[in-house]
N, CA, C and O atoms as a GROMACS GRO file, in nm:
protein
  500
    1UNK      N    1  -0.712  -0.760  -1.023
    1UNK     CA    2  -0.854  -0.736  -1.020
    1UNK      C    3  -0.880  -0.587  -1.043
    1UNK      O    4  -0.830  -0.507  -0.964
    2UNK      N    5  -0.952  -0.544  -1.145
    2UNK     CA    6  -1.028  -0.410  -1.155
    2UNK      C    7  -1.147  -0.380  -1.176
    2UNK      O    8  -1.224  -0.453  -1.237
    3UNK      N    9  -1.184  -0.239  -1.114
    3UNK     CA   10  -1.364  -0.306  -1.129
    3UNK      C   11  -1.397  -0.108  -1.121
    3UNK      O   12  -1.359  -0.032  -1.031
    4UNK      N   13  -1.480  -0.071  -1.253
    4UNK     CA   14  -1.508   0.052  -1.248
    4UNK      C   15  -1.607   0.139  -1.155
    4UNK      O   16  -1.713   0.096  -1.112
    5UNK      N   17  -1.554   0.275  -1.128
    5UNK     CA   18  -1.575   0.322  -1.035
    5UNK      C   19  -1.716   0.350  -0.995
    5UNK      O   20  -1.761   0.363  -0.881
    6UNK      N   21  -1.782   0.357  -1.118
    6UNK     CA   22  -1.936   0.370  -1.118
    6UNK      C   23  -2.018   0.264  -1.045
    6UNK      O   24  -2.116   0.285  -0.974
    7UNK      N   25  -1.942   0.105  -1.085
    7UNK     CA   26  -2.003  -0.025  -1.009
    7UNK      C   27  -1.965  -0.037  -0.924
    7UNK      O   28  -1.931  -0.155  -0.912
    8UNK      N   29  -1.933   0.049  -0.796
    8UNK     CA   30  -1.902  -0.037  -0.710
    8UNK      C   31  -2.012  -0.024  -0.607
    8UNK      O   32  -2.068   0.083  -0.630
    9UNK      N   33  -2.062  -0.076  -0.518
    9UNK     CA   34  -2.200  -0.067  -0.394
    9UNK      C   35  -2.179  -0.020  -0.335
    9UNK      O   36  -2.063   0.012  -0.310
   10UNK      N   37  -2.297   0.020  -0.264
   10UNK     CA   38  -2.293   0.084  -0.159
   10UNK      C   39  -2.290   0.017  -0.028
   10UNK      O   40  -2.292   0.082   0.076
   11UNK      N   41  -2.282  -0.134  -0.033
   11UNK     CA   42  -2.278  -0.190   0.076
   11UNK      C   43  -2.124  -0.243   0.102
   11UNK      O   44  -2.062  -0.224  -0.003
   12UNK      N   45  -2.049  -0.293   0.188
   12UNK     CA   46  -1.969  -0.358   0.187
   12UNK      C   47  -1.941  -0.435   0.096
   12UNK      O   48  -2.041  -0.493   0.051
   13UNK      N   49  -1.810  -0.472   0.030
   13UNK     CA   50  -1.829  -0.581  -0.062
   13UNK      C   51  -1.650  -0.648  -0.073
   13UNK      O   52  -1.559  -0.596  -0.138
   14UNK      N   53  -1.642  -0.770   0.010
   14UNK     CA   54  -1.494  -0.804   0.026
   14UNK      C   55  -1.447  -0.856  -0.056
   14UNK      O   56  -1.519  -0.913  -0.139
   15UNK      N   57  -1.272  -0.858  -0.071
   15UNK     CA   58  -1.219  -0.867  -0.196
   15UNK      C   59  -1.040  -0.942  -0.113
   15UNK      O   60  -0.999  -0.936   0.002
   16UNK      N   61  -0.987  -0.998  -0.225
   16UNK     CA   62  -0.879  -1.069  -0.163
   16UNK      C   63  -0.775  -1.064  -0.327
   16UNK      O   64  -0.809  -1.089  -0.442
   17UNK      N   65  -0.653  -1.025  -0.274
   17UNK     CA   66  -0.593  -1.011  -0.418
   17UNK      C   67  -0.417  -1.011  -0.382
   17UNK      O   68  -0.369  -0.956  -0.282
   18UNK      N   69  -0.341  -1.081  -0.480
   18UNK     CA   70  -0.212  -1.107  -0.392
   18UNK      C   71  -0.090  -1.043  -0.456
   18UNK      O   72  -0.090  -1.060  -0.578
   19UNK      N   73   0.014  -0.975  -0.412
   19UNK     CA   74   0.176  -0.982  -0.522
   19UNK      C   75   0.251  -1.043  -0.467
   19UNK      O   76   0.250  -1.036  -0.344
   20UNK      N   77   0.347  -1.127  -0.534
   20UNK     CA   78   0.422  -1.198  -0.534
   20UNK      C   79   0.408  -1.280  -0.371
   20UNK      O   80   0.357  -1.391  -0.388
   21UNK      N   81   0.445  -1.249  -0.206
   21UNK     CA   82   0.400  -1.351  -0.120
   21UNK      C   83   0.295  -1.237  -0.011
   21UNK      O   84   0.249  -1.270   0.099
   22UNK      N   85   0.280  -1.128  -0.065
   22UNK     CA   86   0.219  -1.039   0.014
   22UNK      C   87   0.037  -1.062  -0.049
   22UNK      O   88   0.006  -1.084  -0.166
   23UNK      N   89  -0.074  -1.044   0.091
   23UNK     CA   90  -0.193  -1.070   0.081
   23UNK      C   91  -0.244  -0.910   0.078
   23UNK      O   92  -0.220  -0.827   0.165
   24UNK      N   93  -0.304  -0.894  -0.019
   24UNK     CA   94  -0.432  -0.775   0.004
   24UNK      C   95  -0.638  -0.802  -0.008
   24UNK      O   96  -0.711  -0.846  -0.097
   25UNK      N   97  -0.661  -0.753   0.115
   25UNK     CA   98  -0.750  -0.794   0.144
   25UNK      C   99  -0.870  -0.719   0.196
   25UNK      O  100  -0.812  -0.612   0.214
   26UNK      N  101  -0.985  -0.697   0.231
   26UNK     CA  102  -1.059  -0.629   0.303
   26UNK      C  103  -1.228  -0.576   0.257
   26UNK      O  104  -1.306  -0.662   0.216
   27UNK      N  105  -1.251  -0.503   0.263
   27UNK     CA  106  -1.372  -0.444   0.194
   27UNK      C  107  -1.373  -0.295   0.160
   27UNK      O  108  -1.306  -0.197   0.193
   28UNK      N  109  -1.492  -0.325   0.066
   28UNK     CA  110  -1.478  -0.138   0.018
   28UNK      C  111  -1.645  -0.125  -0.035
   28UNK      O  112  -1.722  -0.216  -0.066
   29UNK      N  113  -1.666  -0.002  -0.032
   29UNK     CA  114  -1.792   0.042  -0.113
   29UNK      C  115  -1.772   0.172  -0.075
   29UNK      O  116  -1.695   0.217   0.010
   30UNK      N  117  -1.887   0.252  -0.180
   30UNK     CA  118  -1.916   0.332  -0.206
   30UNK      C  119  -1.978   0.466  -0.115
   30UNK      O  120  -2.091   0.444  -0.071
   31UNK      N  121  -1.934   0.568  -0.090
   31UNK     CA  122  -1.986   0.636   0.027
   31UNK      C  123  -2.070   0.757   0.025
   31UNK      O  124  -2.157   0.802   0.099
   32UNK      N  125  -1.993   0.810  -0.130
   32UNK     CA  126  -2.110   0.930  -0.181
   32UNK      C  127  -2.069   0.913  -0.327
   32UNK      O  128  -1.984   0.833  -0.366
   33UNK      N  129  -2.145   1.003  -0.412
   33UNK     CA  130  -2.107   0.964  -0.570
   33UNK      C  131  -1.982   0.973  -0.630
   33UNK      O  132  -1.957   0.941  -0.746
   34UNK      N  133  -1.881   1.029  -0.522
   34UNK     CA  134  -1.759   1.054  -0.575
   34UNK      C  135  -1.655   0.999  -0.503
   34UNK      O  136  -1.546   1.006  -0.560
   35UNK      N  137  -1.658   0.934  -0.369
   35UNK     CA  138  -1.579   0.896  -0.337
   35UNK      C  139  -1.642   0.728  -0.280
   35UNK      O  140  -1.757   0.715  -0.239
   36UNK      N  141  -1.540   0.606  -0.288
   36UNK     CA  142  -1.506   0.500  -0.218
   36UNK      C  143  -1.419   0.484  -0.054
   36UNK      O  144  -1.343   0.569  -0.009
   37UNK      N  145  -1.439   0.411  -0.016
   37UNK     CA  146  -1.398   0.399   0.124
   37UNK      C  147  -1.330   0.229   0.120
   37UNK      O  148  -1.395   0.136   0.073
   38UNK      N  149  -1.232   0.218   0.161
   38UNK     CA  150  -1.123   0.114   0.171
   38UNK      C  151  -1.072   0.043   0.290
   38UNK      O  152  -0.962   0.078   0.331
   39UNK      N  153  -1.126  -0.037   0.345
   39UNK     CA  154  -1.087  -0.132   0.442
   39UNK      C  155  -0.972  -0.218   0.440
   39UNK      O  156  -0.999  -0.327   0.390
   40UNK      N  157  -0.841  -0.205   0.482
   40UNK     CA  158  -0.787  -0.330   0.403
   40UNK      C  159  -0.668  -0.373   0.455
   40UNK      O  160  -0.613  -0.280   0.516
   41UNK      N  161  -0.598  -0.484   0.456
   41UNK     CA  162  -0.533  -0.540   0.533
   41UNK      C  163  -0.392  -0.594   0.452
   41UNK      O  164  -0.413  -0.654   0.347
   42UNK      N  165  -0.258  -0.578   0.494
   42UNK     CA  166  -0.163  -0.616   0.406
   42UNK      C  167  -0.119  -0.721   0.457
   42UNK      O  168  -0.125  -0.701   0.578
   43UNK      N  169  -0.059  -0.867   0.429
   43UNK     CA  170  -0.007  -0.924   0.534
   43UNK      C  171   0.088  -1.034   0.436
   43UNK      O  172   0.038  -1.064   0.328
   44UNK      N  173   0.217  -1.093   0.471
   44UNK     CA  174   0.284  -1.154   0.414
   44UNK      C  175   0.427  -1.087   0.424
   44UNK      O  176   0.446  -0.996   0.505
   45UNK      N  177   0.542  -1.138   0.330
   45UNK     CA  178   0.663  -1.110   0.378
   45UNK      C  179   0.699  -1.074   0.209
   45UNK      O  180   0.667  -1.114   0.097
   46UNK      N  181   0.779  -0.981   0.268
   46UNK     CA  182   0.892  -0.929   0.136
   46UNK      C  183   1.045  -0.923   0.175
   46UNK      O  184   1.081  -0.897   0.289
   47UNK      N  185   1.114  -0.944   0.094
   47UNK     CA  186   1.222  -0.953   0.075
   47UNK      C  187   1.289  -0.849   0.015
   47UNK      O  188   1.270  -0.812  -0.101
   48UNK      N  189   1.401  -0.782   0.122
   48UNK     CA  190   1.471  -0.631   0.085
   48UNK      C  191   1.569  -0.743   0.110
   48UNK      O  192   1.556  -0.865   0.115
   49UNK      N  193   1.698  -0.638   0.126
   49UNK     CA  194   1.810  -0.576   0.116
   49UNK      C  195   1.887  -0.508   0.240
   49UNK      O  196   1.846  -0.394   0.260
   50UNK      N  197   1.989  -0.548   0.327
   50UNK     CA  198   1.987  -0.461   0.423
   50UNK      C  199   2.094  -0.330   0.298
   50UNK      O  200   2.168  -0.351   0.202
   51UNK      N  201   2.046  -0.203   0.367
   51UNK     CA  202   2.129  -0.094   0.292
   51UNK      C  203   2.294  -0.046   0.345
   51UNK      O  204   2.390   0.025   0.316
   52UNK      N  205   2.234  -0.156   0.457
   52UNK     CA  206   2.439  -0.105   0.440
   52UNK      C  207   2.520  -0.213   0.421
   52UNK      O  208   2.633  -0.172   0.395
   53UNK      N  209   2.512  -0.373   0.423
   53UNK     CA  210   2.548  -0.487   0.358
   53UNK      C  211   2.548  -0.568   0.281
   53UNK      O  212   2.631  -0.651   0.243
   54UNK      N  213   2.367  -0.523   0.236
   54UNK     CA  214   2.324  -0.574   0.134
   54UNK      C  215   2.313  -0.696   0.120
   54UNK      O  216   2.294  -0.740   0.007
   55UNK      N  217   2.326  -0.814   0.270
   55UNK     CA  218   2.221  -0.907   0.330
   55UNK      C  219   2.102  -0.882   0.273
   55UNK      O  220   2.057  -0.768   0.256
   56UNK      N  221   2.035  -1.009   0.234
   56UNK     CA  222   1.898  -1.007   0.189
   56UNK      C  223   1.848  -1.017   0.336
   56UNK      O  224   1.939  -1.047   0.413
   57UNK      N  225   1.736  -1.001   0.388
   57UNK     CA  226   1.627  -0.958   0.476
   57UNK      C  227   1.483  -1.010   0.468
   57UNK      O  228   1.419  -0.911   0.432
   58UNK      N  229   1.425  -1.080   0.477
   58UNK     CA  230   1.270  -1.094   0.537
   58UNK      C  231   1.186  -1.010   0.599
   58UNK      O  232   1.180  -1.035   0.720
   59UNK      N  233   1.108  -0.903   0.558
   59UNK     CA  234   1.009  -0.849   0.599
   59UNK      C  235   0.915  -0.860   0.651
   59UNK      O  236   0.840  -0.793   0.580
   60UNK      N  237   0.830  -0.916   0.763
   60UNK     CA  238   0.699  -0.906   0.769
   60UNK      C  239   0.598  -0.849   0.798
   60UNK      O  240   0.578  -0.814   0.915
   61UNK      N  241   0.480  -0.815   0.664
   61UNK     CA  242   0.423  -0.711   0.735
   61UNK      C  243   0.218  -0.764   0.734
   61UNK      O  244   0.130  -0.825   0.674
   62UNK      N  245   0.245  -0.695   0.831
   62UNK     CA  246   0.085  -0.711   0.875
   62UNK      C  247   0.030  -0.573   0.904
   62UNK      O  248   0.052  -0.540   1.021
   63UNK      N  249  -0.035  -0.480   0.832
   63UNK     CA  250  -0.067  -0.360   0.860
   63UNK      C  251  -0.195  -0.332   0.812
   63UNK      O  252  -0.226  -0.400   0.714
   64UNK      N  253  -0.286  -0.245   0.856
   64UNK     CA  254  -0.413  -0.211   0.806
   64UNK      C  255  -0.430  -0.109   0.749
   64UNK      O  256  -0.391  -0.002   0.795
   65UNK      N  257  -0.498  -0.121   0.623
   65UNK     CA  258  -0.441   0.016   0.529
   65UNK      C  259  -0.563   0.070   0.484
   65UNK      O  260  -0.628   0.012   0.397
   66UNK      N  261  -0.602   0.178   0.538
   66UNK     CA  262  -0.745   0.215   0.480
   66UNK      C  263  -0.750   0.336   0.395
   66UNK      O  264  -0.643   0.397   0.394
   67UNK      N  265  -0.849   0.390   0.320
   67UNK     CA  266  -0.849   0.516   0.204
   67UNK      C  267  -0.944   0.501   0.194
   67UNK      O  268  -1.028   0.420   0.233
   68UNK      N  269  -0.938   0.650   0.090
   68UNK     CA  270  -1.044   0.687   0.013
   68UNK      C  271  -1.048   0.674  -0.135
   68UNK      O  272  -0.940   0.645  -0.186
   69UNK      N  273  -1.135   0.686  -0.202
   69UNK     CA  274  -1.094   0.661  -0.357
   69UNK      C  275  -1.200   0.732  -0.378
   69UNK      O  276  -1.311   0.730  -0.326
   70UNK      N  277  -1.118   0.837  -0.518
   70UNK     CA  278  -1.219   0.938  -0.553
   70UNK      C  279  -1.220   0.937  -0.708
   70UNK      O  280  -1.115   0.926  -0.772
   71UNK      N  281  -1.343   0.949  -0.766
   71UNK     CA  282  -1.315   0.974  -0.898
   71UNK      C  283  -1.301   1.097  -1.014
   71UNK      O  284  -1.309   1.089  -1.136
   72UNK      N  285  -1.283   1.192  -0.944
   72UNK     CA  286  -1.256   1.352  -0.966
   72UNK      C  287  -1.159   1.416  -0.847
   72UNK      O  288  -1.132   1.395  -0.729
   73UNK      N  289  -1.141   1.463  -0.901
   73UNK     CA  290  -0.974   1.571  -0.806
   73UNK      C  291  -1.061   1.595  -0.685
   73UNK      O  292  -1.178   1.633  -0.673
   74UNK      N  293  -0.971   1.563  -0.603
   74UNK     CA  294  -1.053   1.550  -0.434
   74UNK      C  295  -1.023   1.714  -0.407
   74UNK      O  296  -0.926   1.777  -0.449
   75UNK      N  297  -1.152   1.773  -0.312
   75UNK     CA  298  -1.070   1.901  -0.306
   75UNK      C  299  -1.119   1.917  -0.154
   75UNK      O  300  -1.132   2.036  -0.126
   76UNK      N  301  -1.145   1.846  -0.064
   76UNK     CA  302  -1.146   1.857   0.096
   76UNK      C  303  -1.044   1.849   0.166
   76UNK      O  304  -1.003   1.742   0.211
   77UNK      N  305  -0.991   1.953   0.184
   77UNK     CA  306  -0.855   1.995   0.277
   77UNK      C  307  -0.868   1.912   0.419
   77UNK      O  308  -0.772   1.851   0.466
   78UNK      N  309  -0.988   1.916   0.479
   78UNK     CA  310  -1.011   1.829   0.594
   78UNK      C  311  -0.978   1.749   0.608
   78UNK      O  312  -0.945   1.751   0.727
   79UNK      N  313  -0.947   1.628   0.556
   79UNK     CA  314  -0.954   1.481   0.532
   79UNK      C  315  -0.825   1.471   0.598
   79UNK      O  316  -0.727   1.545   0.590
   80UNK      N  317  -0.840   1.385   0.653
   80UNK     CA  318  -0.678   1.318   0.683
   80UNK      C  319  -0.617   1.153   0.668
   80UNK      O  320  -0.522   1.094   0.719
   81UNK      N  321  -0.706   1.122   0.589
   81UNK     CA  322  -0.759   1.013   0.505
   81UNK      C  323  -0.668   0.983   0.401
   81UNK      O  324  -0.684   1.075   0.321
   82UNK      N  325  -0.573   0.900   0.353
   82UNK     CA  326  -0.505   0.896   0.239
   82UNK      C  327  -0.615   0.911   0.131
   82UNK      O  328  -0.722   0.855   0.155
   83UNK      N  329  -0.600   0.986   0.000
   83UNK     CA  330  -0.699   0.962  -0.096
   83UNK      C  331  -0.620   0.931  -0.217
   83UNK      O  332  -0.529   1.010  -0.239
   84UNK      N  333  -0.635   0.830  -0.303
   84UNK     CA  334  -0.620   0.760  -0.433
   84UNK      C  335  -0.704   0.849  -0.524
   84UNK      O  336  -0.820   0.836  -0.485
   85UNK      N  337  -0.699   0.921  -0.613
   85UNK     CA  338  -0.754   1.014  -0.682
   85UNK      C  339  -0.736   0.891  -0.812
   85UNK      O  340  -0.638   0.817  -0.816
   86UNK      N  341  -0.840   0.886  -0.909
   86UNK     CA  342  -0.807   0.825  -1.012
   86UNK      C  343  -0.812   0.887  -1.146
   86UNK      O  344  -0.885   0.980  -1.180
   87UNK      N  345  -0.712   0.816  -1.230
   87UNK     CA  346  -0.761   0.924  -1.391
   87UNK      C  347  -0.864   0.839  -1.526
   87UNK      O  348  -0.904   0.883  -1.634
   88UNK      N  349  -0.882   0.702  -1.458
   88UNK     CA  350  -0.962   0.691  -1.594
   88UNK      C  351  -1.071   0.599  -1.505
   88UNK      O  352  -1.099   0.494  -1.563
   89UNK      N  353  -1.143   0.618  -1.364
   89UNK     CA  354  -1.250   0.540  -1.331
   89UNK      C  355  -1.232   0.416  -1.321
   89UNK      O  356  -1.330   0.343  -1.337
   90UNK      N  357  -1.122   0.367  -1.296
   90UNK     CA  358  -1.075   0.216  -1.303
   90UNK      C  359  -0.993   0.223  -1.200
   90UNK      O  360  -0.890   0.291  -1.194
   91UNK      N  361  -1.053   0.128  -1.088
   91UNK     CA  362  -0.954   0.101  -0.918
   91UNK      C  363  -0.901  -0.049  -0.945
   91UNK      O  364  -0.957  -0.153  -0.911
   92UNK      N  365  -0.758  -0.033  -1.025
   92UNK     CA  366  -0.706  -0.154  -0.997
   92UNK      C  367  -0.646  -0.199  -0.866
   92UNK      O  368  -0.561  -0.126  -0.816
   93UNK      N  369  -0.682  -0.314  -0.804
   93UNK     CA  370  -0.629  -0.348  -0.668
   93UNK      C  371  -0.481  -0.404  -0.704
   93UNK      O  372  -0.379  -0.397  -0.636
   94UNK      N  373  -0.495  -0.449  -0.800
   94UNK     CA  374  -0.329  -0.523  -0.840
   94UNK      C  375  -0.216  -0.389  -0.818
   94UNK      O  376  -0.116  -0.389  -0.746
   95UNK      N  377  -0.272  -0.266  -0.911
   95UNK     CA  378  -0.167  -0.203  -0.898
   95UNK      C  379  -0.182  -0.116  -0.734
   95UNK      O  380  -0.080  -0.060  -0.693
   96UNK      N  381  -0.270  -0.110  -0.674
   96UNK     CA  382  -0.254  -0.085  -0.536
   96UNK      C  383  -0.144  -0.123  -0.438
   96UNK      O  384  -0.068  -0.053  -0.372
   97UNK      N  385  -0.164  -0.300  -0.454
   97UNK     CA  386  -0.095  -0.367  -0.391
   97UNK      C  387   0.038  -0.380  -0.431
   97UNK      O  388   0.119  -0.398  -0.340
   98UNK      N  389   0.076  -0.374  -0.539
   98UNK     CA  390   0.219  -0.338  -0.598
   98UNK      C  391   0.305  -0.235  -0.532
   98UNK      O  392   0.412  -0.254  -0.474
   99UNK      N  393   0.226  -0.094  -0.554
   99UNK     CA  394   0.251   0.014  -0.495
   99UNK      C  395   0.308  -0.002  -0.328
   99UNK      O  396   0.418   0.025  -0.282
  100UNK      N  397   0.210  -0.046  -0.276
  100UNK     CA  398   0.216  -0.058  -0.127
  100UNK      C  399   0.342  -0.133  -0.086
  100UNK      O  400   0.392  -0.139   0.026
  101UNK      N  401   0.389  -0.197  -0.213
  101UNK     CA  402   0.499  -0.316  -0.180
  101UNK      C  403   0.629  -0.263  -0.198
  101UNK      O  404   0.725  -0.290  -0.126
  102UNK      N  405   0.631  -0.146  -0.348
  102UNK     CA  406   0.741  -0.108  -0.337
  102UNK      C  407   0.767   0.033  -0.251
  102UNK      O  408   0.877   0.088  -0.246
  103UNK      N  409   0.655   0.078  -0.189
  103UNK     CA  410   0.750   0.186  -0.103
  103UNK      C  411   0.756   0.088   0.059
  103UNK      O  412   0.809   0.112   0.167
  104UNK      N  413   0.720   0.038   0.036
  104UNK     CA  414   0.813  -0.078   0.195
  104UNK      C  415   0.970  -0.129   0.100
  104UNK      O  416   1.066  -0.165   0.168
  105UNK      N  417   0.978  -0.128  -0.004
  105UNK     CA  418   1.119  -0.119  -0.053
  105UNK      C  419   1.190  -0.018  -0.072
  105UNK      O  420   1.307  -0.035  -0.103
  106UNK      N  421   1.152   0.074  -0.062
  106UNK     CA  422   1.226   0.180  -0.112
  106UNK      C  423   1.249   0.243   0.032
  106UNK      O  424   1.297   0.356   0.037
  107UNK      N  425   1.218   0.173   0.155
  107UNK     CA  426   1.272   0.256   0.305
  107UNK      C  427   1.415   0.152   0.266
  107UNK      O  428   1.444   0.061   0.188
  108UNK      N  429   1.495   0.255   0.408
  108UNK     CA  430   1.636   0.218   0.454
  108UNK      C  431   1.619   0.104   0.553
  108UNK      O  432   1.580   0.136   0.665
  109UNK      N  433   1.640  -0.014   0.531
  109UNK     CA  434   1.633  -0.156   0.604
  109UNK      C  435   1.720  -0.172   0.657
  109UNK      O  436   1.787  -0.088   0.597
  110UNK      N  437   1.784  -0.211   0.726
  110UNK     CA  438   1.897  -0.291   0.761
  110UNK      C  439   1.888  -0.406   0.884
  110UNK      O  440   1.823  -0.409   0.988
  111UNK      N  441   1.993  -0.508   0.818
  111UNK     CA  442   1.945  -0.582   0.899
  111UNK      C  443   2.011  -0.625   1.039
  111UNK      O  444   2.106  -0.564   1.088
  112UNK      N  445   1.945  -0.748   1.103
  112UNK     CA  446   2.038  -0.741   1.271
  112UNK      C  447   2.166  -0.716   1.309
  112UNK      O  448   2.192  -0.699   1.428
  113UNK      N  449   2.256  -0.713   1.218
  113UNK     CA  450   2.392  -0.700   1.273
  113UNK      C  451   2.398  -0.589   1.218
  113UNK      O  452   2.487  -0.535   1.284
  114UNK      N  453   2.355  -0.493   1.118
  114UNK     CA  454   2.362  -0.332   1.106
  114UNK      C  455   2.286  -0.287   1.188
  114UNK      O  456   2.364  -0.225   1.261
  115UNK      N  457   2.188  -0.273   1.229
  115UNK     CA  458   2.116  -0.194   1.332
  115UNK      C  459   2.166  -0.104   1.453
  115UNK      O  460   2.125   0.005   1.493
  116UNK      N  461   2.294  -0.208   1.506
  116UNK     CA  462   2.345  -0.132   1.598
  116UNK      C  463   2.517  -0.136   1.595
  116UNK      O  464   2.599  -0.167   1.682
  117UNK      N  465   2.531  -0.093   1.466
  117UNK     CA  466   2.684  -0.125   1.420
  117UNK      C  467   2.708   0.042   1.408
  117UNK      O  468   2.642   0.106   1.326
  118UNK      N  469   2.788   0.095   1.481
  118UNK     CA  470   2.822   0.213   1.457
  118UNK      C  471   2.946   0.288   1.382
  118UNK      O  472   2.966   0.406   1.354
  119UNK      N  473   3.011   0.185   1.365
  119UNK     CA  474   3.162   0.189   1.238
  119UNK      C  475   3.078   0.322   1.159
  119UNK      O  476   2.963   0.366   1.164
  120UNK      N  477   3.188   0.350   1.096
  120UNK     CA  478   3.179   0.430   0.982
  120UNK      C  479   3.177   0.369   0.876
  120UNK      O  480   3.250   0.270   0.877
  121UNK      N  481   3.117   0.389   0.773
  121UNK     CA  482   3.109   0.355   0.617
  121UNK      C  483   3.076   0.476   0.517
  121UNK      O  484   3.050   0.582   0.574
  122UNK      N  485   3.072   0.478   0.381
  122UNK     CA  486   3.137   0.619   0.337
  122UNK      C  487   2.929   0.640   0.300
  122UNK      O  488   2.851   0.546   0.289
  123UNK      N  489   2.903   0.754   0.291
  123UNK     CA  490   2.760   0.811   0.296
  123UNK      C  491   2.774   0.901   0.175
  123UNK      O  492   2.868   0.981   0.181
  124UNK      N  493   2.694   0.903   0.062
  124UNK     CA  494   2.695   0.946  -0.029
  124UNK      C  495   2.570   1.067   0.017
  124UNK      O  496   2.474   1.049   0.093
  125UNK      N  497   2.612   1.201  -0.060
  125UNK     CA  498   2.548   1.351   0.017
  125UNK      C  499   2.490   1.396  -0.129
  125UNK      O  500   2.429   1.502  -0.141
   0.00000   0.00000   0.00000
């Protein structure tokens, strides 16, 4: 789903959009002429890797993920707000939710029987 930055309301306006078994969901509108505001909810399971056996793993995540979305270079140091800066006025949620999916892949997982396995194994520096 994409929808340009100019259309979006100023009122609430909810939205539901999926990758592969993970849900993205929530509301968003418009807050001043340059920035969006993001309500939103992740929920479903992914499938890693533990990193030191390389057991596949079940993820589940349920987290609430909120932002800002701006359509010019954000320049408020204040904020402590994640902000999505965009380059061509187009908030795709697909590639949002993608994003969100692969840096929950790209952490160090491991699974129940690594967690508290303290052996040595060789660590690349």
């Amino acid at each position: 789903m994409k929808i340009e930055f100019r259309k979006l309301p100023n009122t609430p306006k909810d939205f539901k959009t999926s990758f592969d078994s993970v849900e993205f969901s929530g509301t968003f509108c418009k807050i001043s002429s340059a920035l969006a505001k993001f309500e939103t909810k992740l929920s479903g399971k992914i499938e890693l890797q533990c990193c030191r056996c390389g057991e596949a793993i079940e993820l589940d995540i349920n987290e609430e993920f909120n932002f800002l979305v701006s359509d010019r270079v954000y320049k408020n140091d204040e904020s402590k707000d994640l902000i999505i800066e965009l380059d061509n006025e187009i908030i795709d949620f697909d590639e949002i939710v993608k994003s969100e999916v692969a840096s929950f892949q790209s952490e160090y997982t491991f699974c129940d029987a690594c967690k508290d396995d303290e052996s040595d194994f060789e660590k690349e520096y």
